[in-house]
N, C-alpha and C positions, 0 to 999 in steps of 0.2 A: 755597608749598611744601606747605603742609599738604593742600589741592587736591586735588595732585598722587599725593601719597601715598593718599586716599584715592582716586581714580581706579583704582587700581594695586592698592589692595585689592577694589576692587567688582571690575575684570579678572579678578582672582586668583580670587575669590568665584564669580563665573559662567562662570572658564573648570573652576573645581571642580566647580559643581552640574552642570555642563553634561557634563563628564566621568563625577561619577557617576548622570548620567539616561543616559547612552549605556549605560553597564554596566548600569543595571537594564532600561533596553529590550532588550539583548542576552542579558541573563539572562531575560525575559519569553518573548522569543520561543523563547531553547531549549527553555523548560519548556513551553510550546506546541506547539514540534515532537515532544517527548516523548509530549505529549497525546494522541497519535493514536491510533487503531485501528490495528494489522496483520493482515493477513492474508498467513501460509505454506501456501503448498501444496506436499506432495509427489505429484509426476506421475513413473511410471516405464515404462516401455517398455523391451522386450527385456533388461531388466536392469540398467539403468539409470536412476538418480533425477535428477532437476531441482528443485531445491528453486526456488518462485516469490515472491517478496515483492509485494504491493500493498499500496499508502498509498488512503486516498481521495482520488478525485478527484472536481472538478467536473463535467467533461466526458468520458464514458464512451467516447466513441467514439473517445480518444487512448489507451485501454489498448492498450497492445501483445499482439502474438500471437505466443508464446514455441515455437519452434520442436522439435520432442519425435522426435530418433531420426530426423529425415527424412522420417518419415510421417505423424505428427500437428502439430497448431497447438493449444495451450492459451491460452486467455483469462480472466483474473480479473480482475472488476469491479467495485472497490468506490464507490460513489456516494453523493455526499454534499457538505457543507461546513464546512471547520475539522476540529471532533473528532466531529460530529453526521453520522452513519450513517444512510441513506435506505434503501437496500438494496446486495445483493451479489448476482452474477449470474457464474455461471460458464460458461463455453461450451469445449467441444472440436469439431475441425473431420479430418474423412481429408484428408488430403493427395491430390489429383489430380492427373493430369498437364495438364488443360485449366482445372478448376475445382474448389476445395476445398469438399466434400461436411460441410454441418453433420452431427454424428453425437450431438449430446449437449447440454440447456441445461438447467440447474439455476436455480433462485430463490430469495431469502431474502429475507422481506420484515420491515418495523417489524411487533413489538419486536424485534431483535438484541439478544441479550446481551453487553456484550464485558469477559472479565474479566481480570482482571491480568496472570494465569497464561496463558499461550497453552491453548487448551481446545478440541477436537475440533469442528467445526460440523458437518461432512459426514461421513458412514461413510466407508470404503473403498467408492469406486465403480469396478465391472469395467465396461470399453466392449469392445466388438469390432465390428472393419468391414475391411472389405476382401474383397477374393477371398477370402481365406487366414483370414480372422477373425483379424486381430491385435489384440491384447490392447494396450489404456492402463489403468491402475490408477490412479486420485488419491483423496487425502484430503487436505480443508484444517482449518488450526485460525486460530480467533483470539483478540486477543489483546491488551492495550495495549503499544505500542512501546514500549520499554524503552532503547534504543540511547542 
């Protein structure tokens, strides 16, 4: 009987550590996903803002191309792995009706600063393209996610 009881304790014992290693992996990993770099950008066209979130990625060429007013494509590229920043690569594209015309590509390369407080990286950049010279305006800041 006594065995048994302890069987029943040792269960109890590593269905406990066991439970609280899952909560400290769970709490590891939030405060990891906290870890990160962000990068906002505001993109505006005809009067209108797009506010743009990117996380770093591994693989740059999965950033998506954020649609801006119908005439423009914004892309922002943060490249890296984990919380460690390689570089950031901005790109804007005219919208064509056969083929989207690049009109704009920025670089930032190591050292990045990135500080607590979200903090300006880029001026306010003016583009214009098209027949008519229509106007994109962005500014991005970064920043450690907070979320």
């Amino acid at each position: 009987m006594k065995i048994h009881l302890m069987n029943c304790r040792s269960r109890n014992t590593m269905l406990l550590l066991a439970t609280l290693m899952t909560g400290l992996t769970s709490h590891t990993e939030a405060s990891t996903k906290l870890a990160q770099p962000l990068l906002r950008c505001e993109v505006t066209y005809a009067g209108s803002t797009h506010t743009i979130e990117t996380t770093i990625t591994s693989n740059p060429y999965l950033a998506p191309l954020h649609d801006i007013g119908g005439r423009f494509y914004f892309k922002a590229v943060m490249a890296g792995n984990g919380s460690k920043l390689d570089y950031i690569k901005l790109y804007a594209y005219l919208q064509g009706s056969d083929v989207d015309i690049p009109i704009h590509q920025a670089s930032y390369k190591n050292p990045i600063h990135v500080s607590k407080a979200m903090k300006a990286i880029t001026p306010i950049n003016y583009l214009y393209a098209g027949e008519v010279e229509r106007e994109l305006q962005y500014q991005c800041f970064l920043g450690w996610n907070q979320k």
